[in-house]
DRENVEXPA-65543 format. One line per field, with one value per atom (N, C-alpha, C): x, y, z; residue number from 1; atom name. Coordinates in nm, 3 decimals, always signed. Layout:
BEGIN
xx (X/...) .
yy (Y/...) .
zz (Z/...) .
nr (NUM/...) .
atom (CA/...) .
END
This chain:
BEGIN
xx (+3.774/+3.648/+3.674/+3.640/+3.696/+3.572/+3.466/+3.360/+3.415/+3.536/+3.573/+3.631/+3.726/+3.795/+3.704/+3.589/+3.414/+3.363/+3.365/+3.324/+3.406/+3.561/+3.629/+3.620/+3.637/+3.638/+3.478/+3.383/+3.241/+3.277/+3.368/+3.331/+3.432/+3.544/+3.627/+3.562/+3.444/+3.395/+3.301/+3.213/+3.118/+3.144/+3.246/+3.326/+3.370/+3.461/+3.499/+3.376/+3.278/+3.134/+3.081/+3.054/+3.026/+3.102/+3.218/+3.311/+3.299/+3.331/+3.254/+3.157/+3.048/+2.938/+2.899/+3.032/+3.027/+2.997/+2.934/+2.856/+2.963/+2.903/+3.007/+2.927/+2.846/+2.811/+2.701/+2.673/+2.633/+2.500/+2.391/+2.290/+2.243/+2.291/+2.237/+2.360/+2.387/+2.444/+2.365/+2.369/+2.300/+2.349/+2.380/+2.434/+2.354/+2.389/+2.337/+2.403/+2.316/+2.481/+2.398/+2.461/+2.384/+2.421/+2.297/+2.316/+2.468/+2.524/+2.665/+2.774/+2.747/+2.892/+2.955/+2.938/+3.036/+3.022/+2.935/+2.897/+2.844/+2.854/+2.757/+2.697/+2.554/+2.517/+2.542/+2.539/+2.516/+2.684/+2.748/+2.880/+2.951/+2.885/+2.873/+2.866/+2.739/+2.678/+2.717/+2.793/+2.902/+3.024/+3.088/+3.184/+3.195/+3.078/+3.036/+3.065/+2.974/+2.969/+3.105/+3.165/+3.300/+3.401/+3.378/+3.497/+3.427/+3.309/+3.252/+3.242/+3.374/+3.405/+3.448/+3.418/+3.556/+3.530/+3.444/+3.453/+3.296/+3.296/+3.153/+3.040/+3.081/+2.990/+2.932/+2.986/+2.934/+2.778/+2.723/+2.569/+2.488/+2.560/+2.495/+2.428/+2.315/+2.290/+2.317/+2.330/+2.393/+2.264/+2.215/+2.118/+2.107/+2.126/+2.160/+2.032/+2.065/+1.943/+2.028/+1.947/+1.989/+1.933/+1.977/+1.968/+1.992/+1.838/+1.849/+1.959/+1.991/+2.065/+1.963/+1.987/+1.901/+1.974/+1.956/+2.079/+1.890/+2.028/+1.934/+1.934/+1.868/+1.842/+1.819/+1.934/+1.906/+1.781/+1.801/+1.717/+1.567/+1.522/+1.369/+1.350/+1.448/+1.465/+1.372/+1.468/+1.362/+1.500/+1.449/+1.499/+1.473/+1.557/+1.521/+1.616/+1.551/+1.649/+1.735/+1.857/+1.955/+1.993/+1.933/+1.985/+2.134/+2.167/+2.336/+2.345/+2.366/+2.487/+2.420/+2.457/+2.418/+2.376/+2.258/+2.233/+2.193/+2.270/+2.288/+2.231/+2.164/+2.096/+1.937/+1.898/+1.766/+1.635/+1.548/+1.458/+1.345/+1.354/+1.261/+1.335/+1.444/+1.505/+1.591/+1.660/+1.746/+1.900/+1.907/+2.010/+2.090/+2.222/+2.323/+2.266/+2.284/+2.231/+2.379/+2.310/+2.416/+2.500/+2.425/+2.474/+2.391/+2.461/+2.416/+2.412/+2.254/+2.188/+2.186/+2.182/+2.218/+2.241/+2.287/+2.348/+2.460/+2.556/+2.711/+2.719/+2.658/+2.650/+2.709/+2.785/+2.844/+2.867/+2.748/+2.757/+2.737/+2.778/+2.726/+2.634/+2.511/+2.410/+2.380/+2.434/+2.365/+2.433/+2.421/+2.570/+2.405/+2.293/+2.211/+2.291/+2.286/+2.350/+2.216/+2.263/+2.178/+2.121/+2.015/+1.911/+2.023/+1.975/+2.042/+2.201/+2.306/+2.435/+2.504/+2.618/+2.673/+2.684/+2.638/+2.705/+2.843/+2.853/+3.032/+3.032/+3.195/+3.174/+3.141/+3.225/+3.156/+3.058/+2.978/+2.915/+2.996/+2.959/+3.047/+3.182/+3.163/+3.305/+3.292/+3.399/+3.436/+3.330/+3.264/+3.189/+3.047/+3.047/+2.877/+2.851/+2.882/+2.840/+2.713/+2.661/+2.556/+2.478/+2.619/+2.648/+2.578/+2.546/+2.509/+2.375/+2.266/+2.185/+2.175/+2.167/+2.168/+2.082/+2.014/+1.939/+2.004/+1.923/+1.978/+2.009/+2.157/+2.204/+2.152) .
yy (-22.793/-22.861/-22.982/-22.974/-23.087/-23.202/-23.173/-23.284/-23.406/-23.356/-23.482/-23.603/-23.491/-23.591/-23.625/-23.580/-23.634/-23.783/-23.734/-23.870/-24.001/-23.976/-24.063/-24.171/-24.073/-24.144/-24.257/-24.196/-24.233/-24.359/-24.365/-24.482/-24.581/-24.490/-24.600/-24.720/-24.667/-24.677/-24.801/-24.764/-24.838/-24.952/-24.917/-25.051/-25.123/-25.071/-25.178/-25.270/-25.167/-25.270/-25.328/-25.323/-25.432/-25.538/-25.528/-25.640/-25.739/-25.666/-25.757/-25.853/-25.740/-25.867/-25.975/-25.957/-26.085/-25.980/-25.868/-25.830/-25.748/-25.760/-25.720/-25.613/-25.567/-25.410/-25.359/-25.232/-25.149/-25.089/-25.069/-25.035/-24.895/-24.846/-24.687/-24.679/-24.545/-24.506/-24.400/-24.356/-24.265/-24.174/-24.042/-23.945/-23.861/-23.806/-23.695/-23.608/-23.496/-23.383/-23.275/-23.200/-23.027/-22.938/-22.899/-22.741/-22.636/-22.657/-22.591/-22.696/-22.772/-22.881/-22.860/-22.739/-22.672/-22.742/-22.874/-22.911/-22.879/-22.881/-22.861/-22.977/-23.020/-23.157/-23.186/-23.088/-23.102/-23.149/-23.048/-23.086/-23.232/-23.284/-23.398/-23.522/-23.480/-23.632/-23.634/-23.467/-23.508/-23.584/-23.553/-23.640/-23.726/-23.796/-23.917/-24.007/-23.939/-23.979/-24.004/-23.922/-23.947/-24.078/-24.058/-24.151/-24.290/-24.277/-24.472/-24.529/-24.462/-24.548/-24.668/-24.787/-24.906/-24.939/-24.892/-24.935/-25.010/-25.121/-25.139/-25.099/-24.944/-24.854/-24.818/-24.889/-24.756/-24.815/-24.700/-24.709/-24.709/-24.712/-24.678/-24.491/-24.521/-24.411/-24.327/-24.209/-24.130/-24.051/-24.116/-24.052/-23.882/-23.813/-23.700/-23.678/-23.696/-23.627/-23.497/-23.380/-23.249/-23.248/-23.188/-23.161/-22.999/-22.955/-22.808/-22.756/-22.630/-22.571/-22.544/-22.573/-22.569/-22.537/-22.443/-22.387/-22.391/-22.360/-22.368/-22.241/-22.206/-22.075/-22.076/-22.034/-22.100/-22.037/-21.840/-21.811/-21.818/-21.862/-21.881/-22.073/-22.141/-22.256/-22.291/-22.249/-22.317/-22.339/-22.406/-22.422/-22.336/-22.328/-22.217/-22.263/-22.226/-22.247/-22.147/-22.159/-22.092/-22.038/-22.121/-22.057/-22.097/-22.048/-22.056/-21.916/-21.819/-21.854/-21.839/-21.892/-21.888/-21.749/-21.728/-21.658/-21.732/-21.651/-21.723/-21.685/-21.545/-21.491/-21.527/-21.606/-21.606/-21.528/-21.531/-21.476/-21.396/-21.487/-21.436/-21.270/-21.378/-21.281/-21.174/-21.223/-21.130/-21.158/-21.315/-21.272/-21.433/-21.469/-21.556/-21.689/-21.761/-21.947/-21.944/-22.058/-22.185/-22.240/-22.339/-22.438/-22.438/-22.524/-22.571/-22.703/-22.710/-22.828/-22.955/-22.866/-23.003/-22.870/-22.945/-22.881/-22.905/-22.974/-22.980/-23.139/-23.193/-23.372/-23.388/-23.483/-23.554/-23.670/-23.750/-23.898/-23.987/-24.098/-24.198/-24.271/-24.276/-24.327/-24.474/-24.545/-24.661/-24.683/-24.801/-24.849/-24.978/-24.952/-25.040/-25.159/-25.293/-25.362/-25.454/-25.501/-25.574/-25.689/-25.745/-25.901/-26.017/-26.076/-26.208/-26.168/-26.074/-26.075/-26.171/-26.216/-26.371/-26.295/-26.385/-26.321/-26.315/-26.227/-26.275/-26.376/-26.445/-26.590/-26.581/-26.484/-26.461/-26.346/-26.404/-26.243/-26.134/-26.025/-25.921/-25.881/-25.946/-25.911/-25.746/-25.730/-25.562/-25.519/-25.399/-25.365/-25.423/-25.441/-25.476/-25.372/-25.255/-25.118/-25.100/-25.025/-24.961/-24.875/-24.848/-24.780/-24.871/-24.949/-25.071/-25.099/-25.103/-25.182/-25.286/-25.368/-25.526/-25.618/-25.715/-25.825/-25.873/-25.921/-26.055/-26.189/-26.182/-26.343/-26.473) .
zz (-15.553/-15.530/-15.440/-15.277/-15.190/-15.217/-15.277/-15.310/-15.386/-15.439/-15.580/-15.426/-15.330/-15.246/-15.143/-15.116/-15.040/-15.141/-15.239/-15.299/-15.316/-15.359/-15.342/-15.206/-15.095/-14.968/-14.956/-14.996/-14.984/-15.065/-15.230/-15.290/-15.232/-15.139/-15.085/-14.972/-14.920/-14.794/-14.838/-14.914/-14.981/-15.080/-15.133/-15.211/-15.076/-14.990/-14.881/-14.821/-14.771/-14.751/-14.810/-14.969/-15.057/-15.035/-15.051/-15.068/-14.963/-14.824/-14.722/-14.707/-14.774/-14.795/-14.879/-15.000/-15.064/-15.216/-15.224/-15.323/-15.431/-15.565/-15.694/-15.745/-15.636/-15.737/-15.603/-15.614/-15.517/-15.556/-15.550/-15.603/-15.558/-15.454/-15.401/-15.286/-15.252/-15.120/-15.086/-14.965/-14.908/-14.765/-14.834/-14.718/-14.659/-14.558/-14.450/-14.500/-14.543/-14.581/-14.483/-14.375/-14.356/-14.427/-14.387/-14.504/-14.436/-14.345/-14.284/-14.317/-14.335/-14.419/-14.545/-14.583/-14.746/-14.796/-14.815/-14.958/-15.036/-15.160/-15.267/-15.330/-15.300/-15.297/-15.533/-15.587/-15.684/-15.758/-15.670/-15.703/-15.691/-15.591/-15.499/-15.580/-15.683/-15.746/-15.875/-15.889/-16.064/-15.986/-15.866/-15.900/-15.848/-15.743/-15.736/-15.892/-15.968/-16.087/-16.149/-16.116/-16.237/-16.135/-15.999/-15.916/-15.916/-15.936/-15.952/-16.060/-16.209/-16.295/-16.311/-16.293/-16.288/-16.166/-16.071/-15.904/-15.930/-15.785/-15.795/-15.743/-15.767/-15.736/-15.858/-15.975/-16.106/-16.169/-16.164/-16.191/-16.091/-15.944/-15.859/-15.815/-15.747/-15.697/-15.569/-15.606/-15.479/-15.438/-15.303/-15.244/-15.163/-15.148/-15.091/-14.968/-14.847/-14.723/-14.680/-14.737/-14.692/-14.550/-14.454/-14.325/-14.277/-14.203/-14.213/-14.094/-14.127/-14.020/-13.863/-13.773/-13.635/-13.561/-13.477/-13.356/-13.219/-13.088/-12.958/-12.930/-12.851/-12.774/-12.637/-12.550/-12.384/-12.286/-12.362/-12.321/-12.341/-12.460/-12.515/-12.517/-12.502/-12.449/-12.550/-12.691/-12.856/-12.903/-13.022/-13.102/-13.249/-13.353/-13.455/-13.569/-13.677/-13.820/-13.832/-13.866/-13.877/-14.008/-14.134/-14.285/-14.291/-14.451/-14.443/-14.619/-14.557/-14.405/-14.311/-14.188/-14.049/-13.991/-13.961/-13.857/-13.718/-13.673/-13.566/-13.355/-13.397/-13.328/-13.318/-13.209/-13.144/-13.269/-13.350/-13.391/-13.268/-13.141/-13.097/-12.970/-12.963/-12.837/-12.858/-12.977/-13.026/-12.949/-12.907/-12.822/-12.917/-12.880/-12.956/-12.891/-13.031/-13.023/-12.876/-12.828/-12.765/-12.844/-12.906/-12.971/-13.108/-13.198/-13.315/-13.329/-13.315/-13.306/-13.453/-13.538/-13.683/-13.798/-13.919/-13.999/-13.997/-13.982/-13.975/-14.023/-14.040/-14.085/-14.231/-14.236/-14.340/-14.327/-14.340/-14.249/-14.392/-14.394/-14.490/-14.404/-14.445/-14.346/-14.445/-14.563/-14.618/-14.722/-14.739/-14.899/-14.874/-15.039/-15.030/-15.177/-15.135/-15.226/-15.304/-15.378/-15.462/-15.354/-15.415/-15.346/-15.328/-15.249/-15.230/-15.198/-15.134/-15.136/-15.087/-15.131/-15.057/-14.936/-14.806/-14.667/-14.631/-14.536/-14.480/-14.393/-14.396/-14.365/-14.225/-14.118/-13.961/-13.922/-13.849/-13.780/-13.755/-13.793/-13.686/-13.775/-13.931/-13.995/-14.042/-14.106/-14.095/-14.186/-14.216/-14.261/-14.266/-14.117/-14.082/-13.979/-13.970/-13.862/-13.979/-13.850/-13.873/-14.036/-14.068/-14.195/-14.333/-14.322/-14.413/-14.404/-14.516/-14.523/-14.632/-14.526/-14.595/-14.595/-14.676/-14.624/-14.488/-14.372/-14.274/-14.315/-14.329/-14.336/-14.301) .
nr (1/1/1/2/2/2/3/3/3/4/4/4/5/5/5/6/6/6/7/7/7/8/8/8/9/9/9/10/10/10/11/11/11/12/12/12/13/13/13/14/14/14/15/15/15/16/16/16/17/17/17/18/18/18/19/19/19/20/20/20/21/21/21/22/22/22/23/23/23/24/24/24/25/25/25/26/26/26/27/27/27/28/28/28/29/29/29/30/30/30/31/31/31/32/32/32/33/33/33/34/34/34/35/35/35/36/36/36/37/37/37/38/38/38/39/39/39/40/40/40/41/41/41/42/42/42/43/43/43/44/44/44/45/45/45/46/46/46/47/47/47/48/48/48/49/49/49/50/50/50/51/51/51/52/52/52/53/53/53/54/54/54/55/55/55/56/56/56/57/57/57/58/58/58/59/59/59/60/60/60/61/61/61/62/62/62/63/63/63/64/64/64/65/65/65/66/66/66/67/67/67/68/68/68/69/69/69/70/70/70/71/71/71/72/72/72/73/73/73/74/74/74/75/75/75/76/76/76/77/77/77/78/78/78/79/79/79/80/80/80/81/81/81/82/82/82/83/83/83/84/84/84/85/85/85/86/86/86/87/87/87/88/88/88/89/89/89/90/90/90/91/91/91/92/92/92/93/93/93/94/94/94/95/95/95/96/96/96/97/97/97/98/98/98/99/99/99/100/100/100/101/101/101/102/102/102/103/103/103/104/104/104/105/105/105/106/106/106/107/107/107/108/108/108/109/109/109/110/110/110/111/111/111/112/112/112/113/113/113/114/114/114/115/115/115/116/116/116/117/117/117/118/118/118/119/119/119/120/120/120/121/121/121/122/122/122/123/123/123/124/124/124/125/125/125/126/126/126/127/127/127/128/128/128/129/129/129/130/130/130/131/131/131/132/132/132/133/133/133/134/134/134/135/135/135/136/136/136/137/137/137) .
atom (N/CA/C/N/CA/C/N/CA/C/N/CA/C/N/CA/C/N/CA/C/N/CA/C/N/CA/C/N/CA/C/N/CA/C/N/CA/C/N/CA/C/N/CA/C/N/CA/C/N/CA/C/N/CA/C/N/CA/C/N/CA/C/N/CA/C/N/CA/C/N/CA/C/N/CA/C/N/CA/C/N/CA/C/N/CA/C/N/CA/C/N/CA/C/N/CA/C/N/CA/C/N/CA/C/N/CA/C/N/CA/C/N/CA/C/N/CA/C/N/CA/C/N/CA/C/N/CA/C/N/CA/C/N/CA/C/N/CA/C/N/CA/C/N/CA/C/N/CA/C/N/CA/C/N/CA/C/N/CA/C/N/CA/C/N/CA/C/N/CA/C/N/CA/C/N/CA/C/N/CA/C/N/CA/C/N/CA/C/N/CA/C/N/CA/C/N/CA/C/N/CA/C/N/CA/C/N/CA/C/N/CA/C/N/CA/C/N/CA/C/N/CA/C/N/CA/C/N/CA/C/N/CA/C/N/CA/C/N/CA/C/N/CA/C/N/CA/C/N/CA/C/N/CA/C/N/CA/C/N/CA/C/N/CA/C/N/CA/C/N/CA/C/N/CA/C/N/CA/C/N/CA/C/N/CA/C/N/CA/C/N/CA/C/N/CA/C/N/CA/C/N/CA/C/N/CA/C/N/CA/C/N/CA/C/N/CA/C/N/CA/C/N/CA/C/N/CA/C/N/CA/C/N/CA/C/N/CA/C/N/CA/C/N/CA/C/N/CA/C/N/CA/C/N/CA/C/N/CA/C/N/CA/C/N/CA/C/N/CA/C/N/CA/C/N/CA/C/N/CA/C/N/CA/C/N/CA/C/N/CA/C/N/CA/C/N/CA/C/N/CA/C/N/CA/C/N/CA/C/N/CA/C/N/CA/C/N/CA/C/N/CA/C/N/CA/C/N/CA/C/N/CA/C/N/CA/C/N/CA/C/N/CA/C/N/CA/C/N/CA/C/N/CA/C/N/CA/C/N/CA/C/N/CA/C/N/CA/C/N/CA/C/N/CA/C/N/CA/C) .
END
């Protein structure tokens, strides 16, 4: 089950950004998962659950944004859902996607922390990317 070592990394990630911001506990995180990223979102939030014992992640929530499978089509110049497993042939044309347009995401898109977090002491310190929503200092 590679979800136990998906979540670990997630609470490694999110504890590091708390900490940054001064904050002693984590109130939500929130991922992008696609439906082609071999996750199992359910598997996901037991062992979320079990790896944010003792971290200040625990009692936090694990948000899950499923993201559908979408592939291109050069010749019908569409786009189309793909399913999983993947089909991966055109519905209309009958002929093979290009590319695969989403479905492959495993992003941490948000580590939300509690009100008021102490700030970090400079702008721009580590764990202020994008990945973070935070009050403005």
């Amino acid at each position: 089950m590679h979800e136990l070592s998906i979540a670990s990394a997630v609470v490694e990630k999110a504890e590091r950004t708390a900490r940054d911001h001064g904050a002693t506990s984590v109130d939500a995180v929130v991922l992008r998962i696609g439906e082609l990223a071999g996750v199992v979102p359910d598997a996901l939030r037991f062992s979320f659950g079990l790896v944010t014992e003792g971290t200040l992640l625990a009692g936090a929530e694990l948000v899950v944004e499923e993201v559908a499978a979408r592939a291109w089509c050069e010749s019908c110049e569409d786009a189309f859902g793909v399913g999983s497993p993947p089909a991966l042939l055109c519905p209309r044309c009958d002929r093979a996607a290009v590319r695969v347009l989403s479905g492959r995401e495993l992003e941490l898109v948000a580590v939300s922390l509690p009100d008021n977090p102490v700030c970090p002491a400079e702008p721009g310190a580590p764990g202020t990317e994008r990945t973070t929503d935070v009050p403005q200092c």
